[in-house]
N, C-alpha and C positions, 0 to 999 in steps of 0.2 A: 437401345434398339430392341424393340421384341421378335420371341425365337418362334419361330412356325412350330408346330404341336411337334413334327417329328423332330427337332434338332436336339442334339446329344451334348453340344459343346458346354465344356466348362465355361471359357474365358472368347470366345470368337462363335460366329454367327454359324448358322446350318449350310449347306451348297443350295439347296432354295434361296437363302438368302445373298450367297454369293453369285447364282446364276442369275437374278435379278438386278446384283451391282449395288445391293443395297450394306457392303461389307466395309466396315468401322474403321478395319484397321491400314487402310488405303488413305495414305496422306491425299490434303484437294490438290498436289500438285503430282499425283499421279506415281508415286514414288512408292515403294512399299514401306510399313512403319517396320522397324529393326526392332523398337525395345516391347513392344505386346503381341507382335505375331509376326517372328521374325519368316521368312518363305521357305528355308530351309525344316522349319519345324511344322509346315503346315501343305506339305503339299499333297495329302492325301485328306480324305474327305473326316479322317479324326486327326487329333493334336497330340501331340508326342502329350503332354502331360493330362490329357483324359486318359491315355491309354496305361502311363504311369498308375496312375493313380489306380485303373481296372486291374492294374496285376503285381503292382509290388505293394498297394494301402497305403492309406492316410500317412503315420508314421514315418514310414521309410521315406514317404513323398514330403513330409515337410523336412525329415534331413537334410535331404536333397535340396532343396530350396535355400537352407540356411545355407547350405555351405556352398552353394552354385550364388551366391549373394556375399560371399564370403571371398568367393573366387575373385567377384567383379569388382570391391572394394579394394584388395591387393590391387590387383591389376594399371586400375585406371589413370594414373600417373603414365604410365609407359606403354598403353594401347590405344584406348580410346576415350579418354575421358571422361565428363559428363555422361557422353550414351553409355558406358558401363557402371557410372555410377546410378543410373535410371533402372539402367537391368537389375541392378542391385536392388534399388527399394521396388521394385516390382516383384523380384522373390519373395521378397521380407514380407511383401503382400498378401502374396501367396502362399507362404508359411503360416500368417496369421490365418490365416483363413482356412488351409488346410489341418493346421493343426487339435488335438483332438483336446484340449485340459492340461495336457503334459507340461508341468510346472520346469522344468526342464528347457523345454521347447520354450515357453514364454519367457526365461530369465535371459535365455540366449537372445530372441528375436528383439525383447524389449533394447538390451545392448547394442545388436547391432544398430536398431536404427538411432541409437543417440551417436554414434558412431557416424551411422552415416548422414545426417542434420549436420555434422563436424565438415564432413567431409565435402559437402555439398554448398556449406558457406565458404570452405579454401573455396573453390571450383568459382562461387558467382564473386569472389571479392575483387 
């Protein structure tokens, strides 16, 4: 979807774009999407991790990501399965993406997702 000149978002569309109904992350059966823009992280006109990102940096922010990806691989046996293993590779996403070279950050994020490919074939077997 393209962003109108003023929108700020990382990862979801501007309130132009929302006040229009032209917004991505609204299943067609009207339901809101959980694992890309869940409602609780979106209900003001920024994104809890644009704003991350504006005050804690890169760095800290892909910490954050590996191990909120980390969280959701533990988890998903005994919460919600599949949808926290999605949240999961959508951190790991966003780790690659937010991350800056840190050979560190890549050795970690590479593992987890072979990790989570593992986990994701339990899940569809």
């Amino acid at each position: 979807m393209d962003k109108c000149d003023t929108c700020k978002y990382l990862e979801s569309p501007c309130d132009s774009c929302c006040a229009s109904g032209n917004y991505d992350c609204w299943e067609p059966n009207g339901e809101y999407e959980t694992v890309n823009h869940p409602a609780h992280y979106t209900e003001c006109s920024l994104e809890c991790i644009d704003v991350m990102l504006a005050v804690f940096g890169r760095k800290a922010v892909t910490d954050f990501c590996i191990l909120n990806a980390f969280k959701y691989m533990w988890r998903y046996e005994h919460k919600n399965g599949l949808e926290d293993l999605q949240k999961a590779e959508r951190y790991l996403a966003m780790a690659t993406t937010f991350q800056t070279g840190d050979t560190e950050h890549e050795i970690r994020i590479i593992y987890m997702q072979e990790e989570l490919e593992i986990l994701m074939r339990r899940v569809n077997e």
